[in-house]
Backbone as ProteinMPNN parsed JSONL, in Angstrom:
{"seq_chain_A": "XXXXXXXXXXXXXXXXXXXXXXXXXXXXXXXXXXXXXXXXXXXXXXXXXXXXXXXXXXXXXXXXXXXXXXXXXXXXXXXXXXXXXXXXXXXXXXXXXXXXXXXXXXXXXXXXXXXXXXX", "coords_chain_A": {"N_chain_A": [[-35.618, -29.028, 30.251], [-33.681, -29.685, 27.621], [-33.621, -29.381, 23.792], [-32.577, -30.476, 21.107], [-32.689, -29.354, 17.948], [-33.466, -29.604, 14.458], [-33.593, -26.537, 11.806], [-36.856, -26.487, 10.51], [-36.946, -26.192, 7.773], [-37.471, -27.132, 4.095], [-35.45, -30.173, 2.778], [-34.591, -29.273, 0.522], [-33.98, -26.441, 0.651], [-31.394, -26.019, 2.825], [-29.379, -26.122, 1.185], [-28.968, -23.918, -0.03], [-29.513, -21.822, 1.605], [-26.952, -22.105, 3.135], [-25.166, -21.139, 1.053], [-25.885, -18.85, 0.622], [-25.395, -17.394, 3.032], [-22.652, -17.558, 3.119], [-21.966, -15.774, 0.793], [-22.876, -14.053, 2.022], [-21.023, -13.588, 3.677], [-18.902, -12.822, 2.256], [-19.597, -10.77, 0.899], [-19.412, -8.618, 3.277], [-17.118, -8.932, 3.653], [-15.759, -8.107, 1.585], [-16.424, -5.439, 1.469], [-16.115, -4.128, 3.969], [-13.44, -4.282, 3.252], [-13.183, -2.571, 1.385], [-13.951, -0.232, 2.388], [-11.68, 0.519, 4.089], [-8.731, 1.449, 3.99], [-6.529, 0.313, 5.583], [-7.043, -1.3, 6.987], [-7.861, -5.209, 7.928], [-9.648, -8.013, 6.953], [-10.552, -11.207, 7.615], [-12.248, -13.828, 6.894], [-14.572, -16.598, 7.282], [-16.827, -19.912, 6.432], [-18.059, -22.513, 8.12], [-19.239, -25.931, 8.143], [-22.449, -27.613, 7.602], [-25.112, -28.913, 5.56], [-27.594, -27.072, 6.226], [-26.659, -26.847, 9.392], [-24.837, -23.886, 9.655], [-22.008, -21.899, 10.008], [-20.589, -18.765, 9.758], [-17.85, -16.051, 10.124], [-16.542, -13.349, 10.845], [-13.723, -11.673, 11.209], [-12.186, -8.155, 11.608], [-9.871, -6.083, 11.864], [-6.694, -3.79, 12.3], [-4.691, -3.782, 9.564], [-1.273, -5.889, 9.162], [1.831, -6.655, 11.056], [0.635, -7.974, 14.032], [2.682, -7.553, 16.093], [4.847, -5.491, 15.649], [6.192, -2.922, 16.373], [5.807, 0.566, 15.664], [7.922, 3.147, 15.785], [8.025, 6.381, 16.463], [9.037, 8.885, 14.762], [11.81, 11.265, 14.485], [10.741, 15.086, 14.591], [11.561, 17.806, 14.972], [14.776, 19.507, 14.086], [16.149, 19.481, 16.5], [15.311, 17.233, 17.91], [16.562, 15.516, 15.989], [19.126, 15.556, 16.028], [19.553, 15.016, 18.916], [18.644, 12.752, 18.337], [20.165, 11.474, 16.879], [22.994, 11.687, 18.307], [22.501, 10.103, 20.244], [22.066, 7.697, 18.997], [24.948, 7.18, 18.425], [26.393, 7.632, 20.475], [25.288, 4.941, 21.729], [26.096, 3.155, 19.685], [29.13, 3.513, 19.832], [29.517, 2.336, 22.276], [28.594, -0.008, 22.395], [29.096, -1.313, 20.159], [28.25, -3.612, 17.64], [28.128, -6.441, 16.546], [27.289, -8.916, 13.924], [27.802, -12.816, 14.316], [27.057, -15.673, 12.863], [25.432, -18.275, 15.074], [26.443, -21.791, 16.271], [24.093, -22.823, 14.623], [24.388, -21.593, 12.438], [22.425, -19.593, 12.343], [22.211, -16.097, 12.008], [23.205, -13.615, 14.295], [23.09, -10.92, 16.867], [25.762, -9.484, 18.463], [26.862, -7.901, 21.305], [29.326, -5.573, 22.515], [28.779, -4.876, 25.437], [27.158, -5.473, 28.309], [23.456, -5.399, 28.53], [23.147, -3.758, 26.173], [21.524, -5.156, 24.164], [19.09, -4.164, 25.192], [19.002, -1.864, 24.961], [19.859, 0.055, 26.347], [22.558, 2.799, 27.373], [24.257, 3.859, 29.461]], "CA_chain_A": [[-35.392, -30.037, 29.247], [-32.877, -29.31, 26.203], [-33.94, -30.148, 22.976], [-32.019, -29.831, 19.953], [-34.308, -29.693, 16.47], [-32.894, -28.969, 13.505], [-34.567, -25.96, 11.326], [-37.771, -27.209, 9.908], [-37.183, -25.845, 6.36], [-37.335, -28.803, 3.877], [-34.441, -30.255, 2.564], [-33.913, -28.301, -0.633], [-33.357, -24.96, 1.053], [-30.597, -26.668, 3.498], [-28.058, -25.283, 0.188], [-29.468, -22.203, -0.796], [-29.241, -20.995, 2.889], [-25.616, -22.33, 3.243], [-24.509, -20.475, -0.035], [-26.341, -17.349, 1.176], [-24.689, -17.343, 4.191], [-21.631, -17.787, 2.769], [-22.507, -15.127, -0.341], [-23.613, -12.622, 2.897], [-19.98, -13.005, 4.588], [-18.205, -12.277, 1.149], [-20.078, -8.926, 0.733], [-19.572, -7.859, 4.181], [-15.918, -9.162, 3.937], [-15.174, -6.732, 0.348], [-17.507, -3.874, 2.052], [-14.87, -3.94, 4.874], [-11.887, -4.18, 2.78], [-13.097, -1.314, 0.612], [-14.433, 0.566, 3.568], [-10.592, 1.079, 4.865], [-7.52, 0.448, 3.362], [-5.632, 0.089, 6.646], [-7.891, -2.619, 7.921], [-8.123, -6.488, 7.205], [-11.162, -8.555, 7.687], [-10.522, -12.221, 7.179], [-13.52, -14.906, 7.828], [-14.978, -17.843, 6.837], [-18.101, -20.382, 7.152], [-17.813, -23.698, 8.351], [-20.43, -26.585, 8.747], [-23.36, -29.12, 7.114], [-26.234, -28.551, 5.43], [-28.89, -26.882, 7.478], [-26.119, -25.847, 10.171], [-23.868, -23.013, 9.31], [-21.465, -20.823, 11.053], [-19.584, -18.174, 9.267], [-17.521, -15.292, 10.985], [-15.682, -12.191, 10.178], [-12.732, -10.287, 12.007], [-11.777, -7.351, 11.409], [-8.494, -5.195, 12.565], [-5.953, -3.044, 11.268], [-3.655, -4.403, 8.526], [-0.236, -5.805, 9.338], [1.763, -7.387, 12.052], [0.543, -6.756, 15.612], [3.906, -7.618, 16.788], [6.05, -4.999, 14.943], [5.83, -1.893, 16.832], [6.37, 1.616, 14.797], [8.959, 4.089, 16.323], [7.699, 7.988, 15.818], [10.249, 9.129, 14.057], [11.816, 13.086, 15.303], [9.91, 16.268, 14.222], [12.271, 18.869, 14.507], [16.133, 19.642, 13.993], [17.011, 19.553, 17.552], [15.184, 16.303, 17.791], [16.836, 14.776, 14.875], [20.431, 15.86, 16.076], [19.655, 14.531, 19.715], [18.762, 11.196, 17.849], [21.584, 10.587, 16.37], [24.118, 11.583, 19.264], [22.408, 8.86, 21.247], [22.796, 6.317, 18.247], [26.261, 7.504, 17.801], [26.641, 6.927, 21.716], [25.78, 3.237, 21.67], [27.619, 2.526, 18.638], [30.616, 3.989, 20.881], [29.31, 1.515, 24.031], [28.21, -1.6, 22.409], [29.91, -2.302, 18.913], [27.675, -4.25, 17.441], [28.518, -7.297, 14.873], [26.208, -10.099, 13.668], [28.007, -13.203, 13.775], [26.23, -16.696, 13.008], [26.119, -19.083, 15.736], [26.533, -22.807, 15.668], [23.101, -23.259, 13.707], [24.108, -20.738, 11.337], [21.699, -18.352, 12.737], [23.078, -14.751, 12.266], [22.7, -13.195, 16.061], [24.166, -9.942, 17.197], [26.706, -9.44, 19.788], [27.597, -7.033, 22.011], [30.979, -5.364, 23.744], [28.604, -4.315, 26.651], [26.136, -5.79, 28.82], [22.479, -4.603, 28.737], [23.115, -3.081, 24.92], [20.094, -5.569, 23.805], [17.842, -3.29, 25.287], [19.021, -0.148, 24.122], [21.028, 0.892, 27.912], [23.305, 3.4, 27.151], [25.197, 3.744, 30.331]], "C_chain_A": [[-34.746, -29.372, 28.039], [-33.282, -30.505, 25.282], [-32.865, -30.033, 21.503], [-32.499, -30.792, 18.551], [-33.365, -28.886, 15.583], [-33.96, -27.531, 12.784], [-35.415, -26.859, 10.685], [-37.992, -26.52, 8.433], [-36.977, -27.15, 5.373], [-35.854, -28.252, 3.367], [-33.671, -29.564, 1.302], [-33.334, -26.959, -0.814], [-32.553, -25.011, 1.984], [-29.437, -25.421, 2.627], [-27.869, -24.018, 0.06], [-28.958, -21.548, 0.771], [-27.693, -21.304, 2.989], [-25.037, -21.321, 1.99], [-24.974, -18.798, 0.109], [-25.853, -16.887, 1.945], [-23.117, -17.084, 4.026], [-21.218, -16.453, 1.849], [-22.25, -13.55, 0.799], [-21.715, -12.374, 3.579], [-18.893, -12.483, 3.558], [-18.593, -11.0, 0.907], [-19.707, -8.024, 2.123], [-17.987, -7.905, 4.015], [-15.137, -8.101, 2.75], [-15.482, -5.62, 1.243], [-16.014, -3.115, 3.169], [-13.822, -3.545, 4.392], [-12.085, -2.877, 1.84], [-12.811, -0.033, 1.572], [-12.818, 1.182, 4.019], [-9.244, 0.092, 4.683], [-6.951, -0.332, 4.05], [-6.382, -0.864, 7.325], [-7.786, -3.958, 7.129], [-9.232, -6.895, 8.147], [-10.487, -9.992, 7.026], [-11.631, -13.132, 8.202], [-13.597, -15.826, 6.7], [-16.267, -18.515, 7.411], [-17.395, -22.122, 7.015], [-19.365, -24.765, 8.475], [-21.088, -27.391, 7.655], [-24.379, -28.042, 6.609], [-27.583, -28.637, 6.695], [-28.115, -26.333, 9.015], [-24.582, -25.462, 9.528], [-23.333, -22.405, 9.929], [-20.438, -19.612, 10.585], [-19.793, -16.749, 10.381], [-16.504, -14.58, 10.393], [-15.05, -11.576, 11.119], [-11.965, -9.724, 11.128], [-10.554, -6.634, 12.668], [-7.377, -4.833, 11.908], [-5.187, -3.914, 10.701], [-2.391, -4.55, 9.333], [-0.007, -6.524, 10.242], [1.716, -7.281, 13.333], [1.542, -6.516, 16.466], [5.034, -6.827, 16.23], [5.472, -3.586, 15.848], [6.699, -0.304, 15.751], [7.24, 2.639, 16.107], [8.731, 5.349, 16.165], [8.988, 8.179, 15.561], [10.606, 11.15, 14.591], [11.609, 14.064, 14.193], [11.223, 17.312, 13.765], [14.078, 18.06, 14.468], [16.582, 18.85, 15.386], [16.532, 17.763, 17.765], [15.894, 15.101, 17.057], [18.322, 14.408, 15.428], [20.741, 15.254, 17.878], [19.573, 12.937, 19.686], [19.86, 10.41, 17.366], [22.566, 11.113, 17.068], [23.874, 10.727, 19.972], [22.317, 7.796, 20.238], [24.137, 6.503, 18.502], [27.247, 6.805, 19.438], [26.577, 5.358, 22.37], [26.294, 2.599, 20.749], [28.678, 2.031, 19.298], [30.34, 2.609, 21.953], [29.468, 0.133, 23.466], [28.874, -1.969, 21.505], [29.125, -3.569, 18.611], [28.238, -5.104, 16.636], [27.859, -8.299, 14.928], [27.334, -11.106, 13.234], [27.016, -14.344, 13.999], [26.754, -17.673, 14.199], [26.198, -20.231, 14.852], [25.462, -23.512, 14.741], [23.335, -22.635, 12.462], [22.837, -19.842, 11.253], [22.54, -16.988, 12.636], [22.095, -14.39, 13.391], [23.768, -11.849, 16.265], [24.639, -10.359, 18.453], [26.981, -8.286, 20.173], [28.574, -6.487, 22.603], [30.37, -5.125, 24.945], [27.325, -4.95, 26.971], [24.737, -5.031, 28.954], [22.108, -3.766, 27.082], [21.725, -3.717, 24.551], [18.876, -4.807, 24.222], [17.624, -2.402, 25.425], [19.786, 0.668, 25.145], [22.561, 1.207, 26.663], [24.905, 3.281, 28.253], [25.339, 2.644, 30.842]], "O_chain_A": [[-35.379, -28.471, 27.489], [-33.348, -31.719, 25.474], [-32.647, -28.859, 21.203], [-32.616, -31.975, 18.232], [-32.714, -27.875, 15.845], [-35.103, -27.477, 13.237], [-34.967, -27.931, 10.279], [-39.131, -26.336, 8.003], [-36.374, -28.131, 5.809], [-35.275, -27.166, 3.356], [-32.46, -29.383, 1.176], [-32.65, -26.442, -1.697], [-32.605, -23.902, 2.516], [-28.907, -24.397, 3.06], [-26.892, -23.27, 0.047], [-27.982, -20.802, 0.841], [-27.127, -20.221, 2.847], [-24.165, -20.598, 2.473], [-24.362, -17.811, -0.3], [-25.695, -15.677, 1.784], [-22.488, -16.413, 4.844], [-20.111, -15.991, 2.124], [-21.717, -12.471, 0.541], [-21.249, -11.272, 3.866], [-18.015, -11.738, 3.993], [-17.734, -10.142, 0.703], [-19.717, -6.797, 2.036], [-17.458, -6.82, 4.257], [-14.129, -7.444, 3.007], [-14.563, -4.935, 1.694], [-15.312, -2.107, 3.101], [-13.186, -2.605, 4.868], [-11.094, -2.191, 1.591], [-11.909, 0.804, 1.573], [-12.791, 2.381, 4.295], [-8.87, -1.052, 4.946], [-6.7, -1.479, 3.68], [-6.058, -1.081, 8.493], [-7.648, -3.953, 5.906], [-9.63, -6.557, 9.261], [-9.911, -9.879, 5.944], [-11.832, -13.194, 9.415], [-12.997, -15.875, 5.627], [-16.824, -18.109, 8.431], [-16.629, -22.666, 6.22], [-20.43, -24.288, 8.869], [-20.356, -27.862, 6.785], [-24.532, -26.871, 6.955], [-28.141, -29.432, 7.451], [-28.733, -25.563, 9.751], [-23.647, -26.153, 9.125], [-24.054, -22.019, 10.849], [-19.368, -19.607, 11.194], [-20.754, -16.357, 11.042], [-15.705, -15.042, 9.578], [-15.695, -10.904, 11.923], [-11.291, -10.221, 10.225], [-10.502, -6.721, 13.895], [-7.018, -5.502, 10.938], [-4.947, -4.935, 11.345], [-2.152, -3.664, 10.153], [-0.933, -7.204, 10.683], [2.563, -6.614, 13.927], [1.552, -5.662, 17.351], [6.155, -7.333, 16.267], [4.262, -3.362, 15.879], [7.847, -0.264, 15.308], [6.901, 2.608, 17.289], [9.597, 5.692, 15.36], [9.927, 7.635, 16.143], [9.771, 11.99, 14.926], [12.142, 13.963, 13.088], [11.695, 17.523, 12.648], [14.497, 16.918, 14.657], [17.235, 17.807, 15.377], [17.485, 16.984, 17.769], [15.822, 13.936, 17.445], [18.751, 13.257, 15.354], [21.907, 15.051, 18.216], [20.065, 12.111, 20.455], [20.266, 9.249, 17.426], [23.521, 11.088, 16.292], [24.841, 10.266, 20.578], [22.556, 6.712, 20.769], [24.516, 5.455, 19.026], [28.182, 6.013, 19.555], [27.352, 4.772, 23.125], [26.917, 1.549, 20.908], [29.123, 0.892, 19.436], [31.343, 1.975, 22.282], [30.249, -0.716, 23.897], [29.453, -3.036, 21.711], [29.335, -4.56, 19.31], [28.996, -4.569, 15.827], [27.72, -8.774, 16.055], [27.952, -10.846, 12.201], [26.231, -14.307, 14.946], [27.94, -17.924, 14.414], [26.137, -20.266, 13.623], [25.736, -24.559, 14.153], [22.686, -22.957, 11.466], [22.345, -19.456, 10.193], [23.588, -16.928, 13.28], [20.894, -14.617, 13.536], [24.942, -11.804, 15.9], [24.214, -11.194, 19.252], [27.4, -7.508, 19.315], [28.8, -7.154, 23.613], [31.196, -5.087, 25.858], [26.441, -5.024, 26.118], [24.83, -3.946, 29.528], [21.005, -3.27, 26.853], [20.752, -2.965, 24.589], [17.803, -4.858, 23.62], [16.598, -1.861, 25.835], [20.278, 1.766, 24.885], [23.186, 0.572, 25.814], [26.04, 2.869, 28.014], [26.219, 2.463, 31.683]]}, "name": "protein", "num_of_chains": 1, "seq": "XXXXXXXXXXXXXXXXXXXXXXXXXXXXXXXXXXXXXXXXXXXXXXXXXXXXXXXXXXXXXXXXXXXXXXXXXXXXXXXXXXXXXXXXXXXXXXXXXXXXXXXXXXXXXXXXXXXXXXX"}
């Protein structure tokens, strides 16, 4: 048998617990954000007096869809990086023009350039 009973606290501590609750995810939600620069925590509480639901995620800062590129260490690294830019320059010729929306879009001289093919 399922029952569902509300808490039996009276009705004047309905608030106080909602604002506590609320109070508790703001301290945990600074604590976090102090705790580590490179992190975000965003939450919130939702709900009625007497039921509450607040919730906090956390995860690093930024957008998860941008990926970083290591960038090259040494000389020889540096100088092998930029003969293979220098090489699809040479292949693809890039130029951004807008299409018919007035979107700027690149273009290519060579098939496959969009995803970085050299040969």
């Amino acid at each position: 048998m399922l029952i569902f009973n509300r808490a039996s606290a009276p009705s004047a501590m309905r608030p106080i617990a909602s604002i506590a609750a609320a109070f508790a995810l703001s301290v945990v939600t600074l604590t976090v954000a102090y705790a580590a620069a490179d992190m975000l925590a965003v939450g919130g509480c939702v709900g009625a007096p007497g039921a509450v639901n607040c919730v906090v995620r956390v995860g690093p800062a930024g957008d998860p869809y941008i990926r970083t590129v290591p960038q090259p260490d040494t000389e020889a690294e540096k100088e092998r990086s930029a003969a293979r830019d220098r090489k699809w320059i040479d292949r693809c010729r890039p130029v951004i023009a807008q299409d018919r929306y007035g979107v700027p879009r690149y273009h290519y001289a060579a098939a496959g350039c969009e995803f970085g093919i050299i040969e």
